[in-house]
N, C-alpha and C positions, 0 to 999 in steps of 0.2 A: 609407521613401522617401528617394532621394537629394538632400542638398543642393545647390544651382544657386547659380552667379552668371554672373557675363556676361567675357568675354576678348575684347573686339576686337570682331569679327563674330558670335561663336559665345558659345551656351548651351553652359557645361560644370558638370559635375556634380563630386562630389568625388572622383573616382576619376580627374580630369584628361578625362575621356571629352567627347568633341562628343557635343552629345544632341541630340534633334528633336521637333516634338510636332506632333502631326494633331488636332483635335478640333473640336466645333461650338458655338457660341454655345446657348445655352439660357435661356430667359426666360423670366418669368411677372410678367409689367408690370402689369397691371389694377389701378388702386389704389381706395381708397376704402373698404377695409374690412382693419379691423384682424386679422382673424385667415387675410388673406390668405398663401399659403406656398409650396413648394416640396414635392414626394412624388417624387424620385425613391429606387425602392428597388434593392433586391440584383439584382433581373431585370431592369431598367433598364442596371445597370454593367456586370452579364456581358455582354448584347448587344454596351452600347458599346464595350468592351474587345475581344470579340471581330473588330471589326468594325477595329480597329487604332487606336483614339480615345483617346489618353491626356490630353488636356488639355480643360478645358471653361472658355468664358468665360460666368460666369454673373450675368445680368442679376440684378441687385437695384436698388429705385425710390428717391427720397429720399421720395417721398410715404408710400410702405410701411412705411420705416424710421426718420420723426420726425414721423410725424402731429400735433405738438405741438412749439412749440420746447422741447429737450432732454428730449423724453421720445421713449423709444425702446421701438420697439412687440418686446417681448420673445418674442411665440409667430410674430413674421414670422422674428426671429433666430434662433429653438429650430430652425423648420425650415431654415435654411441651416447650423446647426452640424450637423445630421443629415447632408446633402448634402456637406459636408466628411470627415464620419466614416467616411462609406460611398464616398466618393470614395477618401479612403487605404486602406481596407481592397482596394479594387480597381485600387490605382496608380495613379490617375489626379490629374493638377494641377487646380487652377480658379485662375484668377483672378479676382478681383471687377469686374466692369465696373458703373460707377453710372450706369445708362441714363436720357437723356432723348430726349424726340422734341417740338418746340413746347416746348421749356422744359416745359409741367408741363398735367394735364387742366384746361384751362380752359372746357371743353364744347365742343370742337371738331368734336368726334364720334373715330372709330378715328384713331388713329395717333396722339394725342397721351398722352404720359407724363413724368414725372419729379420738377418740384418739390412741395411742398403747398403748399394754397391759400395757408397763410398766409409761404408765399416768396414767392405769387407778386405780385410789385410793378406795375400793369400800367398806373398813373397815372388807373384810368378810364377807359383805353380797354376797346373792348369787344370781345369776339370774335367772330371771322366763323369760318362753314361754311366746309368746301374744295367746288370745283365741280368738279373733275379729279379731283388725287390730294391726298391729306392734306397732303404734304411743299408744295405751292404756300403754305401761311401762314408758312412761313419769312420770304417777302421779301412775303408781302401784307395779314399780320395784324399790325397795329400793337400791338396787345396782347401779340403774340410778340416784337416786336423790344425794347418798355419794360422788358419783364421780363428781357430779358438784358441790356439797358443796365444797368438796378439792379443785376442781378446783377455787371458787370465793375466798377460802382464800388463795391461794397463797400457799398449802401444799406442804411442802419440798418432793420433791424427787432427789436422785443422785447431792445433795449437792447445789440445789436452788431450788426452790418454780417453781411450775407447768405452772404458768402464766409468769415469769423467761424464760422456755424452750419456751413456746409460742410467748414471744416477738421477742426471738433471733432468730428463725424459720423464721418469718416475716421479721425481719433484712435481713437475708438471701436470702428472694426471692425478697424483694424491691432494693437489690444489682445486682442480677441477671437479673432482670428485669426492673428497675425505669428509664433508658433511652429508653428501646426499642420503637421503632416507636408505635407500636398495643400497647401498654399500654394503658388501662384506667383506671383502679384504682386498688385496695384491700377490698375485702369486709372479716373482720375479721374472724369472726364465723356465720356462718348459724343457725338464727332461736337457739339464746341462749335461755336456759330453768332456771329455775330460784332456782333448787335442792327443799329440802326438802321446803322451802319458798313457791314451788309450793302448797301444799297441804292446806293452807293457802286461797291462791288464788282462789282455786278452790273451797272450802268450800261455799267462797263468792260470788260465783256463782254459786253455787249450792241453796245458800240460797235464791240468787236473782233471780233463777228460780219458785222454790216453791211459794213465794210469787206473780210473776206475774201472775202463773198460774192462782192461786186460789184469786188474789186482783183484778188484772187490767182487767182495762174497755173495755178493747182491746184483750183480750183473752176472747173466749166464751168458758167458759170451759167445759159445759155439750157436746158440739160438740167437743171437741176434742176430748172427753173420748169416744163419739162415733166413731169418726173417727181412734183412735188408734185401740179398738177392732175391725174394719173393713175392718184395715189392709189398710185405704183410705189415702196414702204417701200423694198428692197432697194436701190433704184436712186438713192433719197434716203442713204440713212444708208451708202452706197458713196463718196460724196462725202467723209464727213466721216470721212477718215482720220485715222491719229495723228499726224501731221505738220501738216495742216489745222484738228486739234484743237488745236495750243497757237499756231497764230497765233492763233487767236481768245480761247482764255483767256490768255494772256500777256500780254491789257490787263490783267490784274487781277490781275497776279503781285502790284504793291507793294500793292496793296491789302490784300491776305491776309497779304503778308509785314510789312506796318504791324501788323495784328492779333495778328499769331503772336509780334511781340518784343515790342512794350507792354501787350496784357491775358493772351493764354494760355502765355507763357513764365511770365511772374511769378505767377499763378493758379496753375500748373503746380509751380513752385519752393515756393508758400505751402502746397499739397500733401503735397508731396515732405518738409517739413520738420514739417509734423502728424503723419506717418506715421512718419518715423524718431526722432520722438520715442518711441514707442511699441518700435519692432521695427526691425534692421537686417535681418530676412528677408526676402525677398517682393523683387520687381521693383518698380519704379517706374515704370511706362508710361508712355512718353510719346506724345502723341495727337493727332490734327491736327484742322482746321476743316473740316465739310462741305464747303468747295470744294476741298480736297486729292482729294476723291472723285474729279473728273471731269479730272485730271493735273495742278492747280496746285502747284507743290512748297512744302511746307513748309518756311518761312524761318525758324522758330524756332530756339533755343537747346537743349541737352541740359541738364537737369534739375538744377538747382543746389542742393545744402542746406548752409546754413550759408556761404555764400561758394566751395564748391565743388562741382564735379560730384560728384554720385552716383555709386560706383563700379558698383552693380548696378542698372543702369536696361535698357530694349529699346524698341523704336520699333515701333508697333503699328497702320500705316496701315491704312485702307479707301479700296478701290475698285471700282468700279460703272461697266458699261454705261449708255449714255443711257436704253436701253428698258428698268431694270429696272424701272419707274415705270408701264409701260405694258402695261395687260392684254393677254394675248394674242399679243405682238411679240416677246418678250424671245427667241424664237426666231433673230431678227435680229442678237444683242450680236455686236457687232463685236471678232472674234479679234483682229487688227491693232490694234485702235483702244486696246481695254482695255491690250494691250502696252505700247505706249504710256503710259498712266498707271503703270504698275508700272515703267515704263524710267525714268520722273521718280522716283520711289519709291525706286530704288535708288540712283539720284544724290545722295538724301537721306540714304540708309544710310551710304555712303561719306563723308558729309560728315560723319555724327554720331559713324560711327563703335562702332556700338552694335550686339548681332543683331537680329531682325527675327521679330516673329510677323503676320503679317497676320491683325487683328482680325474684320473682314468681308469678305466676299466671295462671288458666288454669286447666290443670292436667289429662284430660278427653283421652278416646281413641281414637288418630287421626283417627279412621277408623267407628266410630259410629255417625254419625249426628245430633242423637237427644239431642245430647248437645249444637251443632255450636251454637244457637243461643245466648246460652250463653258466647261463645268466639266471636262474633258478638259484643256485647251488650258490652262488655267490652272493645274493640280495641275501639269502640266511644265514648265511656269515657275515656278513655286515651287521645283521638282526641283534647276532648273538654278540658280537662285538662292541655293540651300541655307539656304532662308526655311521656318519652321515658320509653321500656318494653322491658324484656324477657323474656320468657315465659317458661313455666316446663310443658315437656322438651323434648328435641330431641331423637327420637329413631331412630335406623336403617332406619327403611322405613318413616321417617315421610316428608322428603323433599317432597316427591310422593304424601303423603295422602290427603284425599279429605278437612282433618283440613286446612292443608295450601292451597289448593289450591281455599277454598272457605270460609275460614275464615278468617288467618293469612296473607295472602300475600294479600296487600291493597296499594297504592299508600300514600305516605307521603314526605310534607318537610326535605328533607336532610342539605338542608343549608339554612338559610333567610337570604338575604341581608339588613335587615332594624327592625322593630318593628312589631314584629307579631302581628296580632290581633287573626286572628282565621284560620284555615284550615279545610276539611271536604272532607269522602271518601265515595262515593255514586256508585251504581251498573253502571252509565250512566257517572259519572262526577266524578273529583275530584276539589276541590275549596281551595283559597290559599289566603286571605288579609294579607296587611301588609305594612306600612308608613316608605321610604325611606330616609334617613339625605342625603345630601351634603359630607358627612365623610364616610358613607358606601360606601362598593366596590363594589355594582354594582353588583355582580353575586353572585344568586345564584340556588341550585340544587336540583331538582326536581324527586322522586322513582316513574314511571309511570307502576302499575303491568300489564299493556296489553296494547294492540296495540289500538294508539289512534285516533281519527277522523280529530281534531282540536287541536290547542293550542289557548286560548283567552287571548293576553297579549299589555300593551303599552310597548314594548321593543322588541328586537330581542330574537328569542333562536337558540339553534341547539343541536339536539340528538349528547350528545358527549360518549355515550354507549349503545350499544343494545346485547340483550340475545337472546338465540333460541327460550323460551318462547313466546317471543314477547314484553314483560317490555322492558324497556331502560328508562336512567337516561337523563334528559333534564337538559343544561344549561340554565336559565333566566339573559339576560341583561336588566337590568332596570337602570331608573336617579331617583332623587330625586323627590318626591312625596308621595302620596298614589298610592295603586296599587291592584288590582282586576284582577287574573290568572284564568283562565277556561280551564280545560283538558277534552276534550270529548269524551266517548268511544264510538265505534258503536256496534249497538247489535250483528252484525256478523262481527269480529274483521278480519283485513286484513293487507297489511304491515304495519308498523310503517314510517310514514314520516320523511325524514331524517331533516330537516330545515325551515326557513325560513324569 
């Protein structure tokens, strides 16, 4: 497999090429039993492969992986070395994501995961049940917020501070893994929350709601208050455009941006420099706060080791509709609105400077449609972005479902041999520009999800992989120039041509 680092905006590989990666989130969270693991096998990778997936971010717990301070649960590792092995045998990347949700199971019931008991510092508070959805004990369970306070100060436990066991965990896996071929990075913590600090935050957006309600020009408020007693979702969450969305979170920009430069830059940095002790391979992710989800921009720093930036790092945001929380609605996510957080998203990119994988996204039930077209509307902004994704998240049957097979699985640049400008995936066509140097190698690799009519190219190719689906991966030989590729599908798909 090819080695990666990062140029600017752009993932390149060693052959100078822009590269891309499509893939989904995969998790197996449950903790509390040590010989819990991972079994993805060979008919597992061929699907995802086929299916055009080459990157996987895969959840691993801390509870999973040090049930013990500094003992490390060895048959939870055996099966992620597995999932590494059989990952490079089928080209595919993973990166490590260290999932928490509620800081760590403190008996909350679903949704909680991450630290083990003996992280978790919680002063004796106790924990409450959620009465909505799991994610309300963020800002309502006072045992969730002590446990991150401990955690950003670095609370002694078992004779070093918390963030201490956390780095050396990281050591540990960037040793075990910082050469493997399918390495692609480390994504720290999942979706850091910002402890009692939160309540803060959210005040400030609580107060920046009240005031848009009842001030701005852009909120009709007599019709909302109609529309809430109505019970009219459409005609509520129609209100709260992406323009009307950040008057109301922009009380709580410094908030978040106090968090992002004094605990999870420096958390981030303490990271970053456990990790390249170990391995200069692999990405160094960098990740924002749950409230990044819903458009607050990330005010943090780009990834410092040793006094200086990291030169191989990528910015790995999430973001979420209001209704992905809410049974039933997520039909509603607002095209407009989600834009919107991704348009703050990009203004972070350009700030940091760095490429872009969007870590989550998505979230809806592979098997109910009247969401796709919200999973539609986002894969073309990612397009247009020229942002690699994985999406949240893979279940059992989802390779099958009608998500992927009429949302998610889309034709994309694998590899550019030159200076991209733009590419674009269309029900009849996929389209691919991009200006060639003298110094580029000439090939590159093209994710075709169906069987095609034509290829429109000045250069040779030839199908150097085909699936049972009918997908196959095309080689492009091009020379130096500009260059304008055309893949055309027929409406009643039939072989795949092998050449030409």
């Amino acid at each position: 497999m090819d080695k990666l680092h990062a140029e600017g905006l752009r993932f390149v590989d060693e052959h100078g090429r822009t590269r891309f990666f499509s893939g989904m989130n995969v998790q197996e969270k449950q903790g509390g039993r040590e010989r819990l693991g991972y079994d993805l096998d060979d008919a597992f990778f061929e699907k995802y492969t086929a299916r055009g997936f080459n990157l996987i971010r895969l959840a691993v717990v801390w509870e999973n992986l040090e049930p013990r301070p500094g003992q490390y649960n060895e048959s939870y590792l055996r099966s992620v070395d597995e999932v590494f092995d059989r990952a490079a045998r089928h080209g595919v990347y993973i990166f490590l994501d260290m999932h928490q949700d509620l800081y760590g199971d403190m008996g909350m019931g679903d949704g909680a995961d991450g630290a083990p008991k003996w992280a978790q510092l919680t002063g004796g508070a106790k924990p409450r049940k959620p009465r909505f959805v799991w994610s309300e004990n963020y800002l309502l369970s006072r045992a969730v917020r002590r446990a991150f306070d401990n955690f950003w100060s670095n609370a002694p436990i078992c004779g070093k501070g918390l963030q201490d066991h956390f780095a050396a965990l990281w050591a540990m896996l960037a040793r075990r893994y910082g050469e493997h071929p399918a390495l692609f990075g480390f994504d720290f913590l999942n979706e850091p929350f910002s402890g009692s600090d939160a309540l803060l935050t959210a005040a400030a957006g609580l107060g920046g709601l009240l005031r848009t309600v009842l001030f701005s020009r852009d909120v009709k408020t007599g019709r909302l208050l109609t529309d809430l007693l109505h019970k009219n979702i459409p005609g509520v969450l129609g209100q709260f455009s992406a323009k009307v969305m950040r008057q109301i979170t922009g009380a709580a920009d410094e908030s978040v941006k106090r968090f992002d430069a004094e605990k999870l830059g420096p958390f981030q940095n303490k990271m970053g420099a456990a990790v390249r002790k170990e391995t200069r391979s692999g990405f160094l992710i960098l990740g924002q706060s749950i409230f990044c989800s819903w458009g607050i921009p990330f005010g943090g720093p780009a990834i410092d080791v040793g006094g200086r930036r990291d030169p191989n790092q990528c910015y790995a945001p999430h973001a979420y509709d209001l209704m992905v929380e809410a049974p039933g609605l997520y039909q509603y996510a607002g095209n407009e609105r989600v834009g919107g957080f991704f348009s703050a998203i990009a203004d972070t990119q350009r700030r940091l400077q760095m490429p872009v994988v969007v870590g989550e996204w998505g979230g809806g039930d592979p098997h109910e449609r009247e969401w796709f077209h919200h999973a539609r509307f986002l894969r073309d902004l990612f397009d247009r972005q020229q942002w690699s994704q994985t999406y949240w998240c893979y279940r059992e049957d989802c390779l099958d479902s009608p998500l992927v097979e009429e949302a998610l699985c889309r034709s994309y640049p694998i590899a550019v041999a030159g200076r991209l400008e733009r590419y674009a995936h269309a029900d009849d066509e996929f389209t691919l520009e991009f200006t060639q140097s003298p110094e580029d190698c000439g090939e590159s690799l093209l994710y075709l999800h169906r069987p095609f009519a034509r290829i429109e190219c000045e250069g040779g190719w030839e199908v150097v992989r085909s699936y049972d689906t009918g997908a196959c991966v095309v080689r492009l030989r091009t020379g130096p120039g500009r260059h304008c590729v055309r893949a055309c599908f027929p409406a009643n798909p039939e072989r795949t041509p092998s050449s030409t």
